[in-house]
DOSEBA-275510 format. One record per residue (C-alpha): y, x, z; residue number from 0. Coordinates in nm, 4 decimals, m for minus. Example, Ala and Ser with C-alpha at 12.3 -4.5 7.8 and 13.67 -1.06 7.14 Angstrom:
REM residues 2
{{m0.4500,1.2300,0.7800},0}
{{m0.1060,1.3670,0.7140},1}
REM end
This chain:
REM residues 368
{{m4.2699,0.8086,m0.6789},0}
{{m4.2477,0.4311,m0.7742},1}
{{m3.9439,0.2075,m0.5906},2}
{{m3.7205,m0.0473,m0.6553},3}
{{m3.3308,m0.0972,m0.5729},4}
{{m3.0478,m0.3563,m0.6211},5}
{{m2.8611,m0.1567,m0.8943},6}
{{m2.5432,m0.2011,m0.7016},7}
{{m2.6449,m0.0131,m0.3867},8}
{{m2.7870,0.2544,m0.6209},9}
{{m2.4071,0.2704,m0.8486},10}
{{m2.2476,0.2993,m0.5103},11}
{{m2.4404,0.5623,m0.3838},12}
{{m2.4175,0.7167,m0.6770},13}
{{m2.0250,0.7095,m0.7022},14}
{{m2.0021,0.8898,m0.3447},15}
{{m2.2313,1.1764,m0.3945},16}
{{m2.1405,1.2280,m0.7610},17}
{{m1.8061,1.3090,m0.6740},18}
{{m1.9307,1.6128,m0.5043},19}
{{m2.0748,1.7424,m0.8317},20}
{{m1.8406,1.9936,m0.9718},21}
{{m1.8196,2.0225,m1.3563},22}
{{m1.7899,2.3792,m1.3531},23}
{{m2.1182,2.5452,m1.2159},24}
{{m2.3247,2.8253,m1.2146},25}
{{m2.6034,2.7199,m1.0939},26}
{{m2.7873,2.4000,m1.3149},27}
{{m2.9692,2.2732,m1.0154},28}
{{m2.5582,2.1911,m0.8686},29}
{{m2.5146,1.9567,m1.1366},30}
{{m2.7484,1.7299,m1.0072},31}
{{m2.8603,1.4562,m0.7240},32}
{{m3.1662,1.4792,m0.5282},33}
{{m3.3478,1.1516,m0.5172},34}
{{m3.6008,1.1070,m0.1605},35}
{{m3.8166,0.8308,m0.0324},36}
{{m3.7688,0.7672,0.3140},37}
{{m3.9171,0.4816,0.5233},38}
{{m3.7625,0.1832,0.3639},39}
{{m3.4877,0.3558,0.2324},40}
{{m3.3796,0.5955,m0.0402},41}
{{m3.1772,0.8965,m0.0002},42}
{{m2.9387,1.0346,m0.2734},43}
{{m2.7995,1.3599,m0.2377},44}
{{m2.5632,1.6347,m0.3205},45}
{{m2.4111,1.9344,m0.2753},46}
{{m2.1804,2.2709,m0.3871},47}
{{m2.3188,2.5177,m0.1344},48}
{{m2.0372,2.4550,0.0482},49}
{{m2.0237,2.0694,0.1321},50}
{{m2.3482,1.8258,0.0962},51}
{{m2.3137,1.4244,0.0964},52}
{{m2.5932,1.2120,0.1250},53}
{{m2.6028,0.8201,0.1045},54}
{{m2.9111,0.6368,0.1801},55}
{{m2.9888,0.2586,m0.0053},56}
{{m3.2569,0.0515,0.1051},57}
{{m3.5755,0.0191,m0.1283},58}
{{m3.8988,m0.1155,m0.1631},59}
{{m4.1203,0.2030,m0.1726},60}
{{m4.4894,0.1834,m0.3504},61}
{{m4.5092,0.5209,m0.3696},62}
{{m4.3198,0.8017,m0.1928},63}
{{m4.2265,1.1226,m0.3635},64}
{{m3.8660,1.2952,m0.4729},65}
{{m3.7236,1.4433,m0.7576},66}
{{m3.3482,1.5815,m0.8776},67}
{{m3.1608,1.4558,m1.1717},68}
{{m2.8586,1.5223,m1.3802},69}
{{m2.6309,1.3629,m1.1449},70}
{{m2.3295,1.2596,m1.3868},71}
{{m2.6328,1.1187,m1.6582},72}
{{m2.7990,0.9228,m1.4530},73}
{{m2.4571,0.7627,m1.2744},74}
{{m2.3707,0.6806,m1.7165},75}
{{m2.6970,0.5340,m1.6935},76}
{{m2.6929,0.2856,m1.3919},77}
{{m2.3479,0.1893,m1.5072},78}
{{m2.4451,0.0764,m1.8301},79}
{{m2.7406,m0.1317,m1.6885},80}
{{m2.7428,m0.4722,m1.6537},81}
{{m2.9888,m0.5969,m1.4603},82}
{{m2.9800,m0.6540,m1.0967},83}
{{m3.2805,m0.4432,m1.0031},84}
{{m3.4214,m0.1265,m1.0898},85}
{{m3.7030,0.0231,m1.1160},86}
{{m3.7850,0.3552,m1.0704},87}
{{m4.0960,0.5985,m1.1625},88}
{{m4.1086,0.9510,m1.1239},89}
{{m4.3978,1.1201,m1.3106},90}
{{m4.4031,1.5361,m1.2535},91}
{{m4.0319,1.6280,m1.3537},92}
{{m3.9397,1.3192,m1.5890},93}
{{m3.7391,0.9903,m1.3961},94}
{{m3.8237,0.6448,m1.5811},95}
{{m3.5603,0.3571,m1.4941},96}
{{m3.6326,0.0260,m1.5846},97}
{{m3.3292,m0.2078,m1.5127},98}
{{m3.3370,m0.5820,m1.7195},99}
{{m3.4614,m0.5562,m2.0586},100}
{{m3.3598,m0.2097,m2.1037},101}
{{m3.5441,0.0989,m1.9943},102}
{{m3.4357,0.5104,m2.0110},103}
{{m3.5978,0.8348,m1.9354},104}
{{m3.4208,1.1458,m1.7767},105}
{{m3.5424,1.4867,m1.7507},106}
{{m3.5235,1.6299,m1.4519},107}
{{m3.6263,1.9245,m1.2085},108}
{{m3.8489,1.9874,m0.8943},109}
{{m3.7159,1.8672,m0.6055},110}
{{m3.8320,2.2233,m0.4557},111}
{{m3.5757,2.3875,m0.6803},112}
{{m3.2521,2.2300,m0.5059},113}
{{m3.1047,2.3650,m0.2443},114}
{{m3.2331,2.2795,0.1302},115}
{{m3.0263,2.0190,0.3073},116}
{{m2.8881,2.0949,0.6088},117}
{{m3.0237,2.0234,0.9703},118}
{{m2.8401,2.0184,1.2492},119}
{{m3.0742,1.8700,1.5298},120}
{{m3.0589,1.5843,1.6837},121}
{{m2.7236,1.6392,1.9483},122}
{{m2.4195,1.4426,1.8846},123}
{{m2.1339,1.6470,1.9981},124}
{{m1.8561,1.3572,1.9469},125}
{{m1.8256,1.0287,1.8193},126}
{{m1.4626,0.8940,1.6564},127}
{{m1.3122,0.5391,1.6144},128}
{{m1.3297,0.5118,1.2293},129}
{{m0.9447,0.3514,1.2900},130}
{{m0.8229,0.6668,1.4138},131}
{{m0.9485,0.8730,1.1920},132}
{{m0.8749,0.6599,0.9001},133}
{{m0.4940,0.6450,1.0099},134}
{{m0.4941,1.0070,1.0545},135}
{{m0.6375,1.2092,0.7643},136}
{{m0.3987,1.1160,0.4773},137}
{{m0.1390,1.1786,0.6919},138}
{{m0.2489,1.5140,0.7993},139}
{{m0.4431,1.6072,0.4911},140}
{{m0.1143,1.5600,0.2901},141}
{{0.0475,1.9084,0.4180},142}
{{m0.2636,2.0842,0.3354},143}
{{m0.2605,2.3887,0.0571},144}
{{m0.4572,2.3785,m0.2330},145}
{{m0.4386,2.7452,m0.2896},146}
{{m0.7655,2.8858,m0.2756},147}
{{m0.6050,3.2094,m0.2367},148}
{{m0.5818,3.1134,0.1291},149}
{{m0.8869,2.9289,0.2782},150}
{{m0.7895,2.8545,0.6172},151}
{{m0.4553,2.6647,0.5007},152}
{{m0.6961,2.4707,0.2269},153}
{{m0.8730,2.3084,0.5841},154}
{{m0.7617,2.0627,0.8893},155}
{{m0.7605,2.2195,1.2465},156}
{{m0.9249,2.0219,1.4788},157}
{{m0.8115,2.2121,1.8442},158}
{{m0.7492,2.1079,2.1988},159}
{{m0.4337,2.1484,2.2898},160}
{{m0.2817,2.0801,2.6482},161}
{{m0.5700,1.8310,2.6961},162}
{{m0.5087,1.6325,2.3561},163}
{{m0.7471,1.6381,2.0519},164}
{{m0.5564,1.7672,1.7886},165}
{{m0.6068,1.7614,1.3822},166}
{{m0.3441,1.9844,1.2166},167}
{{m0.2822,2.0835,0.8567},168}
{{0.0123,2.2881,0.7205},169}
{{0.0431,2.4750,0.3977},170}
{{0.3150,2.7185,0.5192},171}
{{0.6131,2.5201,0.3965},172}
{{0.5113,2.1637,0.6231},173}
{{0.2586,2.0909,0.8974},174}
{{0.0988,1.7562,0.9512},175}
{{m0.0139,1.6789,1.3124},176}
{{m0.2081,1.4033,1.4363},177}
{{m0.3697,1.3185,1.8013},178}
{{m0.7065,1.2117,1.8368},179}
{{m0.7490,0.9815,2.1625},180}
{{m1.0347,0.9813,2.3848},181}
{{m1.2524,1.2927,2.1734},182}
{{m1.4393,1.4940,2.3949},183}
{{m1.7739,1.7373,2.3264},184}
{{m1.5904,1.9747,2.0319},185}
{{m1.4957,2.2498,2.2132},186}
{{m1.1873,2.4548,2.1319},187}
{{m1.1322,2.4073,1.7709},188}
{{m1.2630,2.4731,1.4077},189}
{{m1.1387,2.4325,1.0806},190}
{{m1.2288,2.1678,0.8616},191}
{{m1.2209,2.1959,0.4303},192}
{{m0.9675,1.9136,0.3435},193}
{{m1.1800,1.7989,0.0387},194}
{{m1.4554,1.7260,0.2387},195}
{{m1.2058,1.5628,0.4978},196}
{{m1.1100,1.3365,0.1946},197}
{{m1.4715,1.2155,0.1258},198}
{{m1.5155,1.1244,0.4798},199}
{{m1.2043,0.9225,0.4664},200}
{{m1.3571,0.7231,0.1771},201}
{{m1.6599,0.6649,0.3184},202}
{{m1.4688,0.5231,0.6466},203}
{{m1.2867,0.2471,0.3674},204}
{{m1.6699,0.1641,0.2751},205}
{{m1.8759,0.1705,0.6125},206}
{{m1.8902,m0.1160,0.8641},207}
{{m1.9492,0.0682,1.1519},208}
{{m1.6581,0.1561,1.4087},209}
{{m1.7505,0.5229,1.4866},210}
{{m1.8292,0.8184,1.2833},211}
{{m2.0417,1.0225,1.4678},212}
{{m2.0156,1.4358,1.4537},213}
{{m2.2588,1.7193,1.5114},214}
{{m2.2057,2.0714,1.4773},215}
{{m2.4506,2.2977,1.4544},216}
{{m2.5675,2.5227,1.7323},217}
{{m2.3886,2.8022,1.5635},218}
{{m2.0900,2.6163,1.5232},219}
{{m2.0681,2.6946,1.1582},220}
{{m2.1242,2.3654,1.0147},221}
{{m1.9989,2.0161,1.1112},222}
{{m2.2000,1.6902,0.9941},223}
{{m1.9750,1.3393,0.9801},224}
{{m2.2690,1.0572,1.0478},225}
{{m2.2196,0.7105,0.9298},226}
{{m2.5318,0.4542,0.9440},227}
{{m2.5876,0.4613,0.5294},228}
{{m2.3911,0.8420,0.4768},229}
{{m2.3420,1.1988,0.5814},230}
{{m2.1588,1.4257,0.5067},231}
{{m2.2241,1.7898,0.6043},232}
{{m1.9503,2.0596,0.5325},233}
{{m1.8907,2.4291,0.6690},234}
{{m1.6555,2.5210,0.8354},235}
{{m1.3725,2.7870,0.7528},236}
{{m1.3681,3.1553,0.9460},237}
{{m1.0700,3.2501,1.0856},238}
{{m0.7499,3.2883,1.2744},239}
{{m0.5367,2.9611,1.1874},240}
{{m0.1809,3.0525,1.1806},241}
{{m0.0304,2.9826,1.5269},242}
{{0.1486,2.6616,1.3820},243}
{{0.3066,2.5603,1.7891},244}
{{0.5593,2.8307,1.6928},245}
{{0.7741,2.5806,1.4357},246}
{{0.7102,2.3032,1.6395},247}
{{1.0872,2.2032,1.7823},248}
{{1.1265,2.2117,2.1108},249}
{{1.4660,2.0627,2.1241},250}
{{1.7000,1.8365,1.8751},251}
{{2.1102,1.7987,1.8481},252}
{{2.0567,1.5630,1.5888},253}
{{1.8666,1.2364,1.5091},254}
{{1.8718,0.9792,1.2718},255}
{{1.6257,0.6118,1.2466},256}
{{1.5442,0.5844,0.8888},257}
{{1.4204,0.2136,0.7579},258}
{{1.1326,0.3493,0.5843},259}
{{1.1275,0.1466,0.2449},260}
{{1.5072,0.2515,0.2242},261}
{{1.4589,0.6269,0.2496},262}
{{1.1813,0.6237,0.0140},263}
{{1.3705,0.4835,m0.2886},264}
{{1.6488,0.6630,m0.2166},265}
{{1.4148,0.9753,m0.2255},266}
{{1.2419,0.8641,m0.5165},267}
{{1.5988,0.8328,m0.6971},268}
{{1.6931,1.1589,m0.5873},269}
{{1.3597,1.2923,m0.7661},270}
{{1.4696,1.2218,m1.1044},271}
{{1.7483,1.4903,m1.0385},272}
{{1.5537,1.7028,m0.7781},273}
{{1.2528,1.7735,m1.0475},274}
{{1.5024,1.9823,m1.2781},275}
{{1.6762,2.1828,m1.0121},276}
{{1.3744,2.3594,m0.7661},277}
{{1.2978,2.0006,m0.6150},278}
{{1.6109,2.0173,m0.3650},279}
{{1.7677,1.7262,m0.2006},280}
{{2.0011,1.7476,m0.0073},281}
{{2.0621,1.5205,0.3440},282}
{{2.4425,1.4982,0.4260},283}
{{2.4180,1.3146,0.8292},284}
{{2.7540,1.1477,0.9951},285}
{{2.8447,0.9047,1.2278},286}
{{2.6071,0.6080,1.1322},287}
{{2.5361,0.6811,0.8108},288}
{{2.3284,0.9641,0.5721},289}
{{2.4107,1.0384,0.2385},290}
{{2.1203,1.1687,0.0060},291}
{{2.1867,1.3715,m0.3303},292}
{{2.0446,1.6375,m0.5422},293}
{{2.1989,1.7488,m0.8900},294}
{{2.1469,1.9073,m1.2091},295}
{{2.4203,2.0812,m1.3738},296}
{{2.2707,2.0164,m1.7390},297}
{{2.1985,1.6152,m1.6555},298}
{{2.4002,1.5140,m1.3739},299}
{{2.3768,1.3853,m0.9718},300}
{{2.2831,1.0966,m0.7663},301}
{{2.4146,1.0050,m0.4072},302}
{{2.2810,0.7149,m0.1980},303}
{{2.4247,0.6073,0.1175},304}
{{2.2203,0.5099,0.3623},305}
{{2.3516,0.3231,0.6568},306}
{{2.1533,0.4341,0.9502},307}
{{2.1202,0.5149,1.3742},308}
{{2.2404,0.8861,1.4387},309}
{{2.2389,1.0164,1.7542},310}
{{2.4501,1.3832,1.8278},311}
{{2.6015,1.6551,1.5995},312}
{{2.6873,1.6208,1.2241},313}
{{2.4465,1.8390,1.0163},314}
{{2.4163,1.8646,0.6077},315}
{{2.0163,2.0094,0.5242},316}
{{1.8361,2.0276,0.1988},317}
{{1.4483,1.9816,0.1949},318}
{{1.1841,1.9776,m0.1240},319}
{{1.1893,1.6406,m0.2019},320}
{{0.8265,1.6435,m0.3386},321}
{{0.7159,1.7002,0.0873},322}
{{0.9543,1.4356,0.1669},323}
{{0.8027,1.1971,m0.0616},324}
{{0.4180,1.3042,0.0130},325}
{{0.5371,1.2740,0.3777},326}
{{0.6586,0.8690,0.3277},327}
{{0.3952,0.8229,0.1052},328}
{{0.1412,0.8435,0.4197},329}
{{0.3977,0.7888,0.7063},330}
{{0.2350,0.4784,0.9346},331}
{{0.4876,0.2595,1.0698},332}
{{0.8284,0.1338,0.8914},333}
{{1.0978,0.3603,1.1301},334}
{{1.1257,0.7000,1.0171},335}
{{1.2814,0.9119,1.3267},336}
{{1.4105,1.2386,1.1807},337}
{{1.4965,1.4964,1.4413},338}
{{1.7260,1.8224,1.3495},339}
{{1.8147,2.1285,1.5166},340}
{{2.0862,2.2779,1.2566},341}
{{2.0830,2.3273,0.8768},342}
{{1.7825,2.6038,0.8524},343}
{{1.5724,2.4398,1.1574},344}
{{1.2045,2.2909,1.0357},345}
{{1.2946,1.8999,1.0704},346}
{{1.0238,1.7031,1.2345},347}
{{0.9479,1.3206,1.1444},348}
{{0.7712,1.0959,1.3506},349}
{{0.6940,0.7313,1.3710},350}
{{0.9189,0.5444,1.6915},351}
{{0.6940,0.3639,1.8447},352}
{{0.3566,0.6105,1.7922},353}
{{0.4091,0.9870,1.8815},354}
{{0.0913,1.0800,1.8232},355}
{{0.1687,1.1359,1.4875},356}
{{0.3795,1.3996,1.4083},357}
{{0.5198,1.5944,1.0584},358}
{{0.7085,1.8659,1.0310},359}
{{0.9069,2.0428,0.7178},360}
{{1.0837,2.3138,0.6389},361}
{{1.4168,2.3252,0.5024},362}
{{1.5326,2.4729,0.1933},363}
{{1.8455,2.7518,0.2248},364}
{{2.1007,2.6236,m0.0438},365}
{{2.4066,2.7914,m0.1276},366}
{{2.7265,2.5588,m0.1859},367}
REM end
């Protein structure tokens, strides 16, 4: 193999896929990035078993061949170059970059050795305005669990629902919903890892094109995310997602308009005091106004008074303030509609002038 690259394209492709290289292996051949000549184009790739990303870079080919590499080594390596090309030779298992004045040498292995990428034909099930879907996954992938303990909640739901595209996340304590306009050609539902969900949302800050195209494979155990220069190929997760319509309010005695910016510093404040007593903070709702607190007994309290539009019955509730501040963190527009149903009720948040966006969280049972 003998090609040439802007070493730019080839640090950038490197950045994506080497972020799906875990430090912690058991297999060598994981730790590193398969390099393949394609027509006018190279293809970098990698994978954990579970997910595979692959970014392709144009190249002026002389010779075609393919070879894998120590993935974080040889992203050290193109980093610390400084020329604007480089040049790369691949004679039986040993990679020789040329880049400026300087020159390196990385031992590799067979290209046979690493795992074989996936295929899954040539049928596009669905294609996805990159907006969308850009809008939508931090929100949603915020209220997904990071206990491995329980797959399923570690993964987004995409389902139909009612005839709306759905993608859902919850974590038991907080569900994130979002609607998905004008998706058709998925079926029912399947559950997507939320890891892999976050590299597709950073290849959509990176790609020109509008849509991200999405296959799944005829047994509708993988799902592939296609972008013109990147793909990323994940499987999906088996099993019964918890039935997350139940905690969905279907009615509200109480709501209040927040002023986004407002409620997050007053949240943030609250945090200080929240952190040293089991993260509660506690939401005290009257005529026109909210009052939030939390306290320490060993430290101290902090109230803020918010004034604010309430609509219906008085309530006091305490939610973990760390989901309220994930939940701002992400929330898309500056009005923050909180609706209630009573003190121990999930409370749901959702933007005014967009419902298709919709969070929900459970409150905490305090005693006074």
């Amino acid at each position: 193999m003998h090609l040439t690259v802007l070493q730019k394209n080839l640090q950038k492709a490197l950045s994506f896929v080497g972020k799906n290289v875990s430090s912690r292996i058991q297999l060598p051949i994981l730790a590193n990035v398969l390099l393949q000549t394609e027509t006018g184009r190279l293809k970098l790739s990698s994978t954990n078993l579970e997910t595979t990303i692959s970014f392709w870079i144009g190249a002026d080919i002389e010779t075609r061949g393919e070879i894998s590499v120590p993935s974080r080594l040889f992203g050290e390596l193109i980093n610390s170059f400084s020329g604007e090309k480089a040049e790369l030779f691949v004679s039986q298992s040993t990679l020789k970059v040329i880049c400026g004045e300087s020159e390196a040498t990385l031992s590799g292995i067979d290209a046979k050795e690493f795992p074989p990428l996936p295929s899954l034909g040539d049928k596009k099930n669905a294609s996805l305005n990159k907006n969308i879907l850009g809008e939508g996954m931090p929100f949603v992938l915020s209220a997904a669990s990071t206990d491995e303990s329980r797959p399923l909640l570690t993964g987004a739901k995409f389902t139909k629902k009612d005839g709306k595209f759905l993608m859902v996340a919850t974590d038991g304590y907080r569900l994130a919903l979002k609607e998905l306009k004008g998706v058709e050609g998925l079926g029912e539902g399947f559950v997507v890892s939320a890891r892999a969900l976050a590299e597709v949302y950073r290849l959509v800050g990176e790609e020109n094109s509008e849509n991200i195209d999405l296959y799944l494979s005829q047994d509708r155990n993988q799902i592939a995310f296609v972008l013109p220069e990147a793909q990323i190929t994940t499987r999906l997760i088996e099993g019964e997602y918890p039935a997350y319509e139940k905690i969905i309010p279907s009615a509200r005695v109480t709501q209040v308009v927040f002023q986004k910016q407002e409620l997050m510093r007053a949240v943030k404040l609250a945090a200080v005091y929240a952190k040293e007593s089991a993260n509660i903070l506690r939401l005290k709702i009257a005529d026109k106004q909210v009052v939030i607190s939390a306290n320490t007994p060993q430290i101290g309290e902090n109230k803020t008074t918010l004034n604010v539009e309430t609509e219906g019955a008085p309530v006091e509730i305490a939610f973990n303030v760390r989901f309220l501040a994930e939940m701002l963190n992400v929330f898309p527009e500056e009005e923050v509609v909180m609706e209630l149903n009573g003190a121990l009720a999930p409370g749901a948040f959702k933007p005014r002038q967009d419902t298709s966006f919709l969070y929900i969280i459970m409150p905490v049972r305090v005693q006074e």
